[in-house]
N, C-alpha and C positions, 0 to 999 in steps of 0.2 A: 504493500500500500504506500502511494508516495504520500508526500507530507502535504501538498494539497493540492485539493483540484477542481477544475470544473466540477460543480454538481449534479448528478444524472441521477439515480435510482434514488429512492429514500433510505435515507441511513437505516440503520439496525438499532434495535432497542438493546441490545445484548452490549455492542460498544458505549451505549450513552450510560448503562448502566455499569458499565468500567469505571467508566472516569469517574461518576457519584460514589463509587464505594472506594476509590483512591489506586484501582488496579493499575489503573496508566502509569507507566513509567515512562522520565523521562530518553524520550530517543536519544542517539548518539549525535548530538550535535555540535559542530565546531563553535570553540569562543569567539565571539564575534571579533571582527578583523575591524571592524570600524568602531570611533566615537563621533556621536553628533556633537557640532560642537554651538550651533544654532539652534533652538528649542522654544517656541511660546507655546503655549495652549491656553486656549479663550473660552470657558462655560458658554456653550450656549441656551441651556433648559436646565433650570434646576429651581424649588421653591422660593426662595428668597430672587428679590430682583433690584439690582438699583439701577437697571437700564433694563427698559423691555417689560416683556410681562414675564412671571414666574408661573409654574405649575410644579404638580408633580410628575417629575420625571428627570431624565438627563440625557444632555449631549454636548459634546467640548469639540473643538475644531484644533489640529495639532498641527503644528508648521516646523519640521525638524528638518535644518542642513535645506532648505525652500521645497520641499517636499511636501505636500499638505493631503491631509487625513480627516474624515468625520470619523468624529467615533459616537456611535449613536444617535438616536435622531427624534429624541422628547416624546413627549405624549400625545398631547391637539397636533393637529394635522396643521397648524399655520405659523405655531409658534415658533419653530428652529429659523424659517424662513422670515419670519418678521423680525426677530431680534438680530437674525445675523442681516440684516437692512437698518437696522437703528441702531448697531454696530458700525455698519460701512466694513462688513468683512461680506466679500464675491465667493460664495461656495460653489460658482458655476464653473470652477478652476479648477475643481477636486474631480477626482476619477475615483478614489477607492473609499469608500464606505466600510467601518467595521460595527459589527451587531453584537457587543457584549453576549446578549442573549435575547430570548422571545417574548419576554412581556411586552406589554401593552406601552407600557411607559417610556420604552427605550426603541420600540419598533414605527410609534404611531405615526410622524411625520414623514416616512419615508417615501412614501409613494407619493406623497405631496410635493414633495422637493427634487425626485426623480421628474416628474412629470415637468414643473415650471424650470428649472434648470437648466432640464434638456431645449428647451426652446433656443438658449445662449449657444449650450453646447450639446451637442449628444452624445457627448463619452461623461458626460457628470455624472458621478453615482452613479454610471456604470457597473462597476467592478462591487460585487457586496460581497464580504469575507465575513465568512460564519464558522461553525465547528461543529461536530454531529449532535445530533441529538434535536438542534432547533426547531425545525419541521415536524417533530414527535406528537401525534396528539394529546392531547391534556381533555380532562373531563372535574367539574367537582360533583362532591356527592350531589348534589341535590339537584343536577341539570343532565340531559341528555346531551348540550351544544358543545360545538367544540370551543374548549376554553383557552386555545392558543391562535390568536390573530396571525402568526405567520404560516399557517393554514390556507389560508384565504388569499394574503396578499403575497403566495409566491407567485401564481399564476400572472396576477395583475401585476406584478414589476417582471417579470419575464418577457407579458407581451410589451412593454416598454422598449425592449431591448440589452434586458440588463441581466446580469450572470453573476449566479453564488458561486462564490469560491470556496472549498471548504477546507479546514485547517484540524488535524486530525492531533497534532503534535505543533512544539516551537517551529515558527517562519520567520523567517525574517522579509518585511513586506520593502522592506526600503532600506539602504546602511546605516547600520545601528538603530532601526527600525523594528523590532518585536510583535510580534500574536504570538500569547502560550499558547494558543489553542487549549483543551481541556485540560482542568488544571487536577492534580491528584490531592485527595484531601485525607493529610498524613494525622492533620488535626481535628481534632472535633471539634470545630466550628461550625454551628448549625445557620448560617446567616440564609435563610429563607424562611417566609410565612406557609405557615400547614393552609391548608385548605381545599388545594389544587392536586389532582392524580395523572401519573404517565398512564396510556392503554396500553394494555400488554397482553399479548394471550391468554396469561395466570390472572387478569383481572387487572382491578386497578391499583400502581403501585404509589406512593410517597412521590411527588414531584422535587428532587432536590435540586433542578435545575441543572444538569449534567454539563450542559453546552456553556456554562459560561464560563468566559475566559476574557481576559484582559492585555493591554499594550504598554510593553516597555520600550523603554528608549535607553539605553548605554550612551551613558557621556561620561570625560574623564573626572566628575564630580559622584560619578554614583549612578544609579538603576535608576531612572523614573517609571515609575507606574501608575498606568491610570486605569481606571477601574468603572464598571457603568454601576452595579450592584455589590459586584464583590459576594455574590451567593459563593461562591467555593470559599469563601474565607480570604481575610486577605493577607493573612499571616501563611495561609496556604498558597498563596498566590506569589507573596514574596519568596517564601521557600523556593519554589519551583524554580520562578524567573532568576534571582541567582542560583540555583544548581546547575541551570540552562546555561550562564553565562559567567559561570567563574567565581559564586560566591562573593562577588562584588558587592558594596554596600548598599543599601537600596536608599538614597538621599533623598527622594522626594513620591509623596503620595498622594494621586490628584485624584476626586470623584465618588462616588459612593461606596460606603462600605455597609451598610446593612445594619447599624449600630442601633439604631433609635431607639430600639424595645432592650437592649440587653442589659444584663445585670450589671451591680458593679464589680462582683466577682470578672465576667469576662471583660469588661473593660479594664480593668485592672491588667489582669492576663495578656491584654490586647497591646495597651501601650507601654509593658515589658517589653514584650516583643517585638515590637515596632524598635522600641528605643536600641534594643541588640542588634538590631537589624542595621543600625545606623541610621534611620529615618530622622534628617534637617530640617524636612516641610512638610506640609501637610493642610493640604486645599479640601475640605470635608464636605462633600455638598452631596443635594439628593438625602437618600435616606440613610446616612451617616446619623442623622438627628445635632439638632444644636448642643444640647446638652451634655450628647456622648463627644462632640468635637472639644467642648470645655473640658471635660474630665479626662479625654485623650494627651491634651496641651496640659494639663496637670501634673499627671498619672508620668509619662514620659519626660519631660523637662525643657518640655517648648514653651514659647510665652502667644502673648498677643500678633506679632507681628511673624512668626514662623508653623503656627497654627491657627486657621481662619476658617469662619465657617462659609461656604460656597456661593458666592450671589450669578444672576444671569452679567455676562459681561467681565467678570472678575477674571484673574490671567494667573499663570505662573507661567516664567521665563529663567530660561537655565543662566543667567545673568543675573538679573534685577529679582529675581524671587517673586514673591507672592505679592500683588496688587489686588487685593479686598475690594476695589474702591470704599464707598464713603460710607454706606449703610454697615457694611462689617467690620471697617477699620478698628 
């Protein structure tokens, strides 16, 4: 199996249930040969907003070495698109799209931004990079419907013109450019809401979100990592990405990590870990929770201005650090 590909058949539930029980190991992959040495990434969806409008959801737009990335693509179908307009950032420039995972909240403008973009260009959002499992149907108890919206809208961005990639293990999408692809979860970190079930032959099983995975960037400062949910954990997430890349220090953590509801026992646990990790910064937005981004900056030995809680518009740059703007500062 190469490490990724055009997508043609529907993945297998027996792989997506690999990676959720932590079976995946990492492939033999070379240390990367590159550092980015150029780096911004700009929120574009996430609750808190001091430019644009906020919802729940997330998606950051990543510009490493002039290479540029969505990663994610919010909830409402207008939003990514209207704020990155009251930004004055052109995502009709981008070609590759990545899909942390299948929810609602990280899937829902894409077909919307597919479609108006491509007007500029027709290679925009083009390219979507996923990892098995996304496509998997989901049911909850109490409904027949399918409870996974990329169900539906793979057809409708297909006849667009547009093609999943899928990423079954570490890619590197660009130099010093990272997809873990599915991450192995060596820890028990449960960061997903019960509610939701995979279909499987055997019935219906525990959705623990198998497919999600997250994007590093190696620069001579450290791993950045950005994260849509962080369902595999993100201490599992770090693990991987330096095991992948040399046990390099992971210096900066941008995006949701699934915090909101957690104890203080695992926050406590959380920002250990982080702080061993070598994590510098830390951009919490999405459902990180405000609360859990305070007790992380606590807990760890960050202050105000190197842990910040997420607004639409806010930036971290591998230079100048984290820009809150004004509502978070």
């Amino acid at each position: 199996m190469t490490a990724s590909r055009v997508l043609q058949p529907m993945v297998s539930l027996l792989l997506a249930a690999g990676a959720a029980a932590g079976q995946l190991s990492a492939a033999p992959v070379p240390h990367a040969a590159h550092r980015v040495k150029s780096l911004h990434i700009t929120l574009l969806s996430t609750m808190l907003a001091d430019k644009g409008i906020g919802e729940w959801g997330f998606a950051a737009v990543v510009d490493a070495d002039g290479r540029r990335i969505l990663f994610d693509t919010g909830n409402y179908p207008e939003t990514v698109l209207r704020n990155a307009r009251e930004l004055g950032l052109d995502l009709s420039t981008i070609t590759d799209v990545v899909l942390s995972h299948h929810h609602a909240d990280h899937t829902g403008g894409l077909l919307t931004l597919r479609r108006e973009l491509a007007k500029a260009d027709p290679k925009a959002l083009s390219r979507i990079h996923i990892a098995p499992g996304i496509f998997l149907s989901r049911k909850t108890r109490n409904s027949d419907e399918e409870a996974n919206p990329m169900v539906a809208l793979r057809d409708s961005l297909e006849q667009t013109g547009a093609v999943f990639i899928e990423h079954d293990r570490p890619v590197e999408l660009a130099p010093g450019v990272w997809l873990t692809g599915p991450v192995p979860r060596r820890h028990p970190e449960r960061n997903w809401s019960p509610g939701t079930y995979l279909v499987s032959k055997d019935g219906l099983q525990p959705d623990t979100i198998p497919e999600d995975m997250s994007l590093v960037v190696d620069t001579d400062k450290g791993l950045v990592v950005l994260t849509g949910c962080g369902h595999a954990g993100v201490i599992n997430t770090l693990d991987y990405a330096r095991s992948t890349l040399g046990s390099r220090p992971a210096y900066a953590v941008v995006g949701g990590l699934h915090l909101f509801a957690a104890s203080d026992q695992t926050l406590a646990w959380t920002a250990g870990e982080l702080r061993a990790a070598g994590v510098a910064l830390l951009l919490g937005a999405h459902c990180t929770g405000i609360e859990a981004v305070f007790r992380l900056r606590q807990l760890a030995g960050l202050n105000r201005r190197t842990a910040v809680v997420g607004a639409v518009g806010a930036s971290f740059d591998l230079e100048l650090g984290i820009d809150p703007l004004a509502l978070a500062r």
